[in-house]
mmCIF file as gemmi writes it, N, C-alpha and C atoms, coordinates in Angstrom:
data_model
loop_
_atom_site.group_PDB
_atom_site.id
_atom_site.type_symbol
_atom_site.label_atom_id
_atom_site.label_alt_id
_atom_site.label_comp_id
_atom_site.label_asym_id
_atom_site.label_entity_id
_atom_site.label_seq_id
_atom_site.pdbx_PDB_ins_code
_atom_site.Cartn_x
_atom_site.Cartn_y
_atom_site.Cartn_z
_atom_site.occupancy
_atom_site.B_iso_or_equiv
_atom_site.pdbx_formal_charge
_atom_site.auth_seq_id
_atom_site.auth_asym_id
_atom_site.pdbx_PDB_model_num
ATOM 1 N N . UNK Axp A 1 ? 113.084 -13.522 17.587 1 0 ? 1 A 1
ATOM 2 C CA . UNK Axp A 1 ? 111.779 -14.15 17.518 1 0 ? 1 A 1
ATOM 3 C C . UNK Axp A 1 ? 110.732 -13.18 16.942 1 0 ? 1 A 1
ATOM 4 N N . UNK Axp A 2 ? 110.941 -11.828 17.212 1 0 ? 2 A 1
ATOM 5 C CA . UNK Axp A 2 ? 109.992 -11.123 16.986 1 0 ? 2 A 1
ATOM 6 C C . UNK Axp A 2 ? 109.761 -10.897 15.215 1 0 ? 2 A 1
ATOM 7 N N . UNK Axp A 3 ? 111.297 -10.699 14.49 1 0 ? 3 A 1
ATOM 8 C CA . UNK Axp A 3 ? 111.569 -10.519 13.422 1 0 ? 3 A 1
ATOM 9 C C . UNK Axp A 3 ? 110.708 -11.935 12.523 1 0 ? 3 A 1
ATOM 10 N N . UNK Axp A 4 ? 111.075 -13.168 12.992 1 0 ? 4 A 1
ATOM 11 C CA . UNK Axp A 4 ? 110.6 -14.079 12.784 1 0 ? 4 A 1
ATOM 12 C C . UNK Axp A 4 ? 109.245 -14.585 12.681 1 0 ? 4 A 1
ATOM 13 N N . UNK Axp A 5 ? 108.482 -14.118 13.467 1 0 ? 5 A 1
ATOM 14 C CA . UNK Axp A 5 ? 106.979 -13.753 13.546 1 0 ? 5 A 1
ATOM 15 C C . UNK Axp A 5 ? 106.305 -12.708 12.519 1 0 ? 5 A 1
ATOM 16 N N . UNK Axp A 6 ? 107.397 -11.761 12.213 1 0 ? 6 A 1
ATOM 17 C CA . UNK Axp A 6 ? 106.912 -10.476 11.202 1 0 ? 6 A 1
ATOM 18 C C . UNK Axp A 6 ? 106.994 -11.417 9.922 1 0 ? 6 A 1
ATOM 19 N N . UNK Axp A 7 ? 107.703 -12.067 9.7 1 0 ? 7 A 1
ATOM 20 C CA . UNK Axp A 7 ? 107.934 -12.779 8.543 1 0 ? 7 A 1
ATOM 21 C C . UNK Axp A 7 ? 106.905 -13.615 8.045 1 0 ? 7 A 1
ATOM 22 N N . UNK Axp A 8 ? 106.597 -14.254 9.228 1 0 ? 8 A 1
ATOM 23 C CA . UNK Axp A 8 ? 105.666 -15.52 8.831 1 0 ? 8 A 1
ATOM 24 C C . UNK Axp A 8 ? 104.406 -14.696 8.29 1 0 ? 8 A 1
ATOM 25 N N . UNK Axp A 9 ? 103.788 -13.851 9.676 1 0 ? 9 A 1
ATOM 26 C CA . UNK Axp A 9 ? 102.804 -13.041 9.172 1 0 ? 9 A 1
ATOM 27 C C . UNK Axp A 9 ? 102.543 -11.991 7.783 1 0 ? 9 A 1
ATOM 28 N N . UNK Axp A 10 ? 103.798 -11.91 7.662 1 0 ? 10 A 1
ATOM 29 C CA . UNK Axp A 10 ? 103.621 -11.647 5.811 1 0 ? 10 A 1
ATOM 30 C C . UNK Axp A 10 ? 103.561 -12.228 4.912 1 0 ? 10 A 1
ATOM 31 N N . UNK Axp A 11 ? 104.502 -14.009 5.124 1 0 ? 11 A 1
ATOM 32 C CA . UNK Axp A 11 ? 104.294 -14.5 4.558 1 0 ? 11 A 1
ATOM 33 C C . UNK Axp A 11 ? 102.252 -15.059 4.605 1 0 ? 11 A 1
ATOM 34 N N . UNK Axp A 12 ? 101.352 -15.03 5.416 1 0 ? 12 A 1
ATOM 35 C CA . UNK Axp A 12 ? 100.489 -15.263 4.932 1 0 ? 12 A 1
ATOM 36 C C . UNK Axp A 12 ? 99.699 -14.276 4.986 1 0 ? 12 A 1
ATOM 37 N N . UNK Axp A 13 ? 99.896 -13.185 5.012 1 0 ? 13 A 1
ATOM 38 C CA . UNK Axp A 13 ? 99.249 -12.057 4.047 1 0 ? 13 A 1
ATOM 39 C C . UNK Axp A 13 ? 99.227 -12.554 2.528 1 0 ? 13 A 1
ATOM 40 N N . UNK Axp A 14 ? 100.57 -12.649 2.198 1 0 ? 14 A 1
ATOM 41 C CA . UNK Axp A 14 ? 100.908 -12.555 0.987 1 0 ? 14 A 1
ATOM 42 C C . UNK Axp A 14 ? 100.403 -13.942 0.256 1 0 ? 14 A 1
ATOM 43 N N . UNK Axp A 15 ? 99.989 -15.205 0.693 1 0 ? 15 A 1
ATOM 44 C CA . UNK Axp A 15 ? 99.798 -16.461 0.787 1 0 ? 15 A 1
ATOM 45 C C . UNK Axp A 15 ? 98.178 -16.023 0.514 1 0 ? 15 A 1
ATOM 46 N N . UNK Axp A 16 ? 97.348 -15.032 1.469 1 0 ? 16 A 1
ATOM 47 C CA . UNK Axp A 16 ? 96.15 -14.993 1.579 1 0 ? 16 A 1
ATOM 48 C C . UNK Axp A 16 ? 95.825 -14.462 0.386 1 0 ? 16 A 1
ATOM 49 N N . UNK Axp A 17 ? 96.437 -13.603 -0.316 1 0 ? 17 A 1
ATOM 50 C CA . UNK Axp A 17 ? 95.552 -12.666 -0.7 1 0 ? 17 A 1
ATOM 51 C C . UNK Axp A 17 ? 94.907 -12.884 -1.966 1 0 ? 17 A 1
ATOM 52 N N . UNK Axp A 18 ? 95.562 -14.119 -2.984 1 0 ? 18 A 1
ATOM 53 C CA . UNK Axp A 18 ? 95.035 -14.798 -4.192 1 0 ? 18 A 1
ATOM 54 C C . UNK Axp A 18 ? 93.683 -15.379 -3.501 1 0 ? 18 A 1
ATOM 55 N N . UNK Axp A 19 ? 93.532 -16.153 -2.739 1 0 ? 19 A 1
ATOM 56 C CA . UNK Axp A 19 ? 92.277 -16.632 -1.99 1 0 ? 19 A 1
ATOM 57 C C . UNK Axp A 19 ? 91.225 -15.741 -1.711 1 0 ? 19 A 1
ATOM 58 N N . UNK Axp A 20 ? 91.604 -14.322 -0.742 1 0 ? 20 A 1
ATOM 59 C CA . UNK Axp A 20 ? 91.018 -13.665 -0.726 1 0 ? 20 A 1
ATOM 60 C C . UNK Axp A 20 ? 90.283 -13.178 -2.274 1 0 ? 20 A 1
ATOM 61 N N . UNK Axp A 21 ? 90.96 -12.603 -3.376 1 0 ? 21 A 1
ATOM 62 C CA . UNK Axp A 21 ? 90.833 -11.873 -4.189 1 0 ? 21 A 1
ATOM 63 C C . UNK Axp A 21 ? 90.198 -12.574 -5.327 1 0 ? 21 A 1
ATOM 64 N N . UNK Axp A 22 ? 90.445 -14.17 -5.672 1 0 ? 22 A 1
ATOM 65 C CA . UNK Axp A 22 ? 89.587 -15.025 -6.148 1 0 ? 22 A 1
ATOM 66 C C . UNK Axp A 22 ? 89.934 -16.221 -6.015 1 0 ? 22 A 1
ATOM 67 N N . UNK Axp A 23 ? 88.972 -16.944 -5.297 1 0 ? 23 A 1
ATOM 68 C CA . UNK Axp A 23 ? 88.995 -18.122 -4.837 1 0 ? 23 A 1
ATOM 69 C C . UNK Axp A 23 ? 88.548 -19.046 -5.737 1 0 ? 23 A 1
ATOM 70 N N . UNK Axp A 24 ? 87.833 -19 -6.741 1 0 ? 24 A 1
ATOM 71 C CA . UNK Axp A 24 ? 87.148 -19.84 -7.702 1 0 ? 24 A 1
ATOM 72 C C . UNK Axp A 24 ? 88.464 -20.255 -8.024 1 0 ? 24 A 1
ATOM 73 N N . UNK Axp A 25 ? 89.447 -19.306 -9.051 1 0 ? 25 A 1
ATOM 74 C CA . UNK Axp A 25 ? 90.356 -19.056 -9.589 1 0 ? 25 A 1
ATOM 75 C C . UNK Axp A 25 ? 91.713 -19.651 -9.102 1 0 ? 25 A 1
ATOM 76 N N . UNK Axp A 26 ? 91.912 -19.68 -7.706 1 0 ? 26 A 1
ATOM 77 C CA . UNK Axp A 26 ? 92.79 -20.441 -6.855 1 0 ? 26 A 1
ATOM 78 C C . UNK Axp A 26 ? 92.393 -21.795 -6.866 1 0 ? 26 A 1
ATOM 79 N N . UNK Axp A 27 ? 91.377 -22.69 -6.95 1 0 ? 27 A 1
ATOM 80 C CA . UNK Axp A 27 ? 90.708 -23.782 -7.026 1 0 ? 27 A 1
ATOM 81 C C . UNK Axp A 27 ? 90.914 -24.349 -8.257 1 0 ? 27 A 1
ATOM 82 N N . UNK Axp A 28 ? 91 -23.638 -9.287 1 0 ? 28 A 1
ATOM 83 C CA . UNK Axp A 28 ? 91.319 -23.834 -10.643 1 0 ? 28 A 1
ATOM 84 C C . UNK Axp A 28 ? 92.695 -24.492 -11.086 1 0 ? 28 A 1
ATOM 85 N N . UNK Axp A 29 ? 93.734 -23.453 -9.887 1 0 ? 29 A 1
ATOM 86 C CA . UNK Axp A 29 ? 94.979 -23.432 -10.088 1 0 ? 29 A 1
ATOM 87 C C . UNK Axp A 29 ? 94.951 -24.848 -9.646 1 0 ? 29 A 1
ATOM 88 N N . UNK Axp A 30 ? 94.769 -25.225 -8.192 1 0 ? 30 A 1
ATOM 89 C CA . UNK Axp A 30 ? 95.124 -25.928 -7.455 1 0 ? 30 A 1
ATOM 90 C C . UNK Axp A 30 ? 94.938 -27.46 -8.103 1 0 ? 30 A 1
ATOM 91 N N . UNK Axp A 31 ? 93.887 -27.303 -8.956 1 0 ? 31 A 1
ATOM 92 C CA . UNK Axp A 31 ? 93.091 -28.452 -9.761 1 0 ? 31 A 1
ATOM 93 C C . UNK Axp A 31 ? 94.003 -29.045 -10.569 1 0 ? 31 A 1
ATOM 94 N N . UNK Axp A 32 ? 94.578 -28.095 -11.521 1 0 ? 32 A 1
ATOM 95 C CA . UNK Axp A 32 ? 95.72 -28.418 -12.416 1 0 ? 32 A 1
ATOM 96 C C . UNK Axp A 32 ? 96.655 -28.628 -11.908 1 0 ? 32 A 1
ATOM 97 N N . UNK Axp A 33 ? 97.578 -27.959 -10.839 1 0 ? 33 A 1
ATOM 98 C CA . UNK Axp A 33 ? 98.602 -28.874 -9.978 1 0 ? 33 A 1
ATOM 99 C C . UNK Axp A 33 ? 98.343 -30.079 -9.66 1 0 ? 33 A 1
ATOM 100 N N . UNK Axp A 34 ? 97.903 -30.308 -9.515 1 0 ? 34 A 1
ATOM 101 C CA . UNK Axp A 34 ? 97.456 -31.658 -9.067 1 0 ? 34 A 1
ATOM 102 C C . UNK Axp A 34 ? 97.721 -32.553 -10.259 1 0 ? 34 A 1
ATOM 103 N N . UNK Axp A 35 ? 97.303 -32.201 -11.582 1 0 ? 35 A 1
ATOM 104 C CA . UNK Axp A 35 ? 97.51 -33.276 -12.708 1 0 ? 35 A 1
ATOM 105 C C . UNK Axp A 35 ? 99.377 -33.026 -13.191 1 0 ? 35 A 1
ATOM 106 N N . UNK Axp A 36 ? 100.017 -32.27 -12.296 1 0 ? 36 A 1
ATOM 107 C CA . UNK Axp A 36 ? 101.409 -32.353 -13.108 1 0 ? 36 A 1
ATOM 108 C C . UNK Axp A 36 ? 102.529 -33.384 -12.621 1 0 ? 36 A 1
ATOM 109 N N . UNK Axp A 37 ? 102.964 -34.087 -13.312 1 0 ? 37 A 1
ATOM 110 C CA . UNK Axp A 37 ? 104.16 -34.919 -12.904 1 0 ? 37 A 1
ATOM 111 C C . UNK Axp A 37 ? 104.787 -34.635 -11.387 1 0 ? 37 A 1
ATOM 112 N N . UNK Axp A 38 ? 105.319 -35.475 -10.936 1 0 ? 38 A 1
ATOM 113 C CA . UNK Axp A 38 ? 106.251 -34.738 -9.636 1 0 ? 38 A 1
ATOM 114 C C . UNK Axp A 38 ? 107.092 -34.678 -9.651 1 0 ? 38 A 1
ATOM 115 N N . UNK Axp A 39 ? 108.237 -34.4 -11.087 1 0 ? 39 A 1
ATOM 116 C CA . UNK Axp A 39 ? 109.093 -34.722 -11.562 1 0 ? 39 A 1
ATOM 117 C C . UNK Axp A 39 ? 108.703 -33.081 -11.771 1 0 ? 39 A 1
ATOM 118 N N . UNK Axp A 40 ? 107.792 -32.433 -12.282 1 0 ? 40 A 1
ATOM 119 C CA . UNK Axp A 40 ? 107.345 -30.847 -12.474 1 0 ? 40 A 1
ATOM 120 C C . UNK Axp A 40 ? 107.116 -30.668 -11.325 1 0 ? 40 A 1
ATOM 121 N N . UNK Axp A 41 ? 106.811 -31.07 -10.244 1 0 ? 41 A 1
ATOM 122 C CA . UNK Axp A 41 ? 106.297 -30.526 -9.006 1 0 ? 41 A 1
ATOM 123 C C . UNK Axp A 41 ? 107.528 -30.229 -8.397 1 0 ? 41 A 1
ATOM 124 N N . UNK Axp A 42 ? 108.809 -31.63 -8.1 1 0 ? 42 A 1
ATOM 125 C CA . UNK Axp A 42 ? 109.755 -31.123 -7.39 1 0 ? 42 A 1
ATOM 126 C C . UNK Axp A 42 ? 110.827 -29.784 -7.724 1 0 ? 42 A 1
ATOM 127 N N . UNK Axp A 43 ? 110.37 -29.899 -9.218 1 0 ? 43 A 1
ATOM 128 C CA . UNK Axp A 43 ? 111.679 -28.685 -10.206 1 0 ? 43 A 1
ATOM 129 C C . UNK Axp A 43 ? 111.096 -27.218 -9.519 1 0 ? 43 A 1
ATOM 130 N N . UNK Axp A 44 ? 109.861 -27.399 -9.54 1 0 ? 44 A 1
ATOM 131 C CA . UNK Axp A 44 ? 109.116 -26.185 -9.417 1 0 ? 44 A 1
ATOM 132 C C . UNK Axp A 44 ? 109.27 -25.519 -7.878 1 0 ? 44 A 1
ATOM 133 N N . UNK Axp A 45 ? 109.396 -26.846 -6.74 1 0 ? 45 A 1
ATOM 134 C CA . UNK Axp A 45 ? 109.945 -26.633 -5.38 1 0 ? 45 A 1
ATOM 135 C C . UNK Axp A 45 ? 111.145 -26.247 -5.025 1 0 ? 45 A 1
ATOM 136 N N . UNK Axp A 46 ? 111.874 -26.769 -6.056 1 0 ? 46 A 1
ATOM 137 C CA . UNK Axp A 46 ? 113.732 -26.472 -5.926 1 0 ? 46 A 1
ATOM 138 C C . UNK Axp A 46 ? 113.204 -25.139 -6.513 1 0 ? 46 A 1
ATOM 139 N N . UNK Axp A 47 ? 112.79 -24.651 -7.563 1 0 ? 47 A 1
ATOM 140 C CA . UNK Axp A 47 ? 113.51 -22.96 -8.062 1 0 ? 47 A 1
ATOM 141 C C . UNK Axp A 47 ? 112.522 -21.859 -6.717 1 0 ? 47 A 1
ATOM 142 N N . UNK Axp A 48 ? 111.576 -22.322 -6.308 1 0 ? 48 A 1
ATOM 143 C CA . UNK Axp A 48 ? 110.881 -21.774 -5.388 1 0 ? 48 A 1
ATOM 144 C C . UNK Axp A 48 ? 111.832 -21.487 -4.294 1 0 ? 48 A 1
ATOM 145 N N . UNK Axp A 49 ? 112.102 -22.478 -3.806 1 0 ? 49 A 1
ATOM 146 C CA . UNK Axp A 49 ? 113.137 -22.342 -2.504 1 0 ? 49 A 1
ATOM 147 C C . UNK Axp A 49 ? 114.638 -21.587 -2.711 1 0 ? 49 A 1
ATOM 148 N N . UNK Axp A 50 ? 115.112 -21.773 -4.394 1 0 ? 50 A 1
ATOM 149 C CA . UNK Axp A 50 ? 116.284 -20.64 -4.511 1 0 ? 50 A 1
ATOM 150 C C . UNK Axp A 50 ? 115.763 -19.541 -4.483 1 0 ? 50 A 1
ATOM 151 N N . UNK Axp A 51 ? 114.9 -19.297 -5.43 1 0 ? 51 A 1
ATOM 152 C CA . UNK Axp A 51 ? 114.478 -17.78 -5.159 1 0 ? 51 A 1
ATOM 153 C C . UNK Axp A 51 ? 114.206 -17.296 -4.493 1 0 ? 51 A 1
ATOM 154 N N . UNK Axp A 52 ? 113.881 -18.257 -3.166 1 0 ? 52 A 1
ATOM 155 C CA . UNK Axp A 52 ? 113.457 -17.23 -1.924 1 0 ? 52 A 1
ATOM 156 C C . UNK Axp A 52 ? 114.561 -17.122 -1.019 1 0 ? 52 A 1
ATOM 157 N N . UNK Axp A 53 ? 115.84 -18.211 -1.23 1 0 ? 53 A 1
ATOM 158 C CA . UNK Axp A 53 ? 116.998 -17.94 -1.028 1 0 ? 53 A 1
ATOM 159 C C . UNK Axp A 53 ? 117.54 -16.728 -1.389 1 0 ? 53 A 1
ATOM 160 N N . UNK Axp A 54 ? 117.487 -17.256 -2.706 1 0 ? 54 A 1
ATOM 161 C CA . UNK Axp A 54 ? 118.296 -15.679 -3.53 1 0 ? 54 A 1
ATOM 162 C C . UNK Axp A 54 ? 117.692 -14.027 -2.582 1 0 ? 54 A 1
ATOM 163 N N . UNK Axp A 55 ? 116.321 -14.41 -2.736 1 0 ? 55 A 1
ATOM 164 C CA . UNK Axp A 55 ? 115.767 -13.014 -1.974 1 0 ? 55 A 1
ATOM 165 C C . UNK Axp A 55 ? 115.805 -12.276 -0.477 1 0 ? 55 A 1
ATOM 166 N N . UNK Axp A 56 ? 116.32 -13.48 -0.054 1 0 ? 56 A 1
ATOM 167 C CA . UNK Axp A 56 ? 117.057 -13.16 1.247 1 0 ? 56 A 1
ATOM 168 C C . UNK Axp A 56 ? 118.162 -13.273 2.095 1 0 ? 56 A 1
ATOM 169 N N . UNK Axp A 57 ? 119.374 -13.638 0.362 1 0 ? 57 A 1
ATOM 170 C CA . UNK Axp A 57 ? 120.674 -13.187 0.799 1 0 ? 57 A 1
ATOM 171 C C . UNK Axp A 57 ? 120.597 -11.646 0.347 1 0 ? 57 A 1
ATOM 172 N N . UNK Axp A 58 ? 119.944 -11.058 -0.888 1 0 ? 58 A 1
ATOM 173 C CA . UNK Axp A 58 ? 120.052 -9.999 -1.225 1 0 ? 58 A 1
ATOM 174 C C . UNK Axp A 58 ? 119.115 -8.928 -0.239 1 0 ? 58 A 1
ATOM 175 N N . UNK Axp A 59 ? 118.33 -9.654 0.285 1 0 ? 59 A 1
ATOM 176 C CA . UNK Axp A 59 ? 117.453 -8.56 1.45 1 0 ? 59 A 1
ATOM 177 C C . UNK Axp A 59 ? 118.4 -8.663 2.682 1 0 ? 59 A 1
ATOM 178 N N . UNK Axp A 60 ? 119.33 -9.133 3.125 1 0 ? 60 A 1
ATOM 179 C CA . UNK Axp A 60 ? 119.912 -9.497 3.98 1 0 ? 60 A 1
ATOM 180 C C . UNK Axp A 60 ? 121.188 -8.891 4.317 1 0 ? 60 A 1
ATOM 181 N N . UNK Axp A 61 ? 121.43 -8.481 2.759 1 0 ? 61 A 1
ATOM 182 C CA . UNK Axp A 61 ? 123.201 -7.969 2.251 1 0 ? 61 A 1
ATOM 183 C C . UNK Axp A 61 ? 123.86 -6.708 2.796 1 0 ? 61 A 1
């Protein structure tokens, strides 16, 4: 549990810190997601989720 908690909390460090660092700019992003197919949205969710697969069979190994 504890390991599990370290995780999350990095994960939103790492989540925070575009927001933190420019928020206009994150708003921008977020704007244009919004106009892309979800046909681009789901492709973009599948390679997201391998790669973070991939990154934690190899952090794991």
């Amino acid at each position: 549990m504890k390991f599990f908690l370290a995780v999350l909390g990095t994960v939103l460090i790492i989540e925070g810190i575009p927001w933190f660092l420019s928020p206009r700019g994150m708003k921008k992003m977020y704007i244009s997601i919004f106009a892309l197919p979800d046909g681009q949205l789901r492709t973009l969710g599948l390679v997201s989720m391998l790669a973070g697969l991939l990154i934690v069979y190899v952090a794991t190994r």
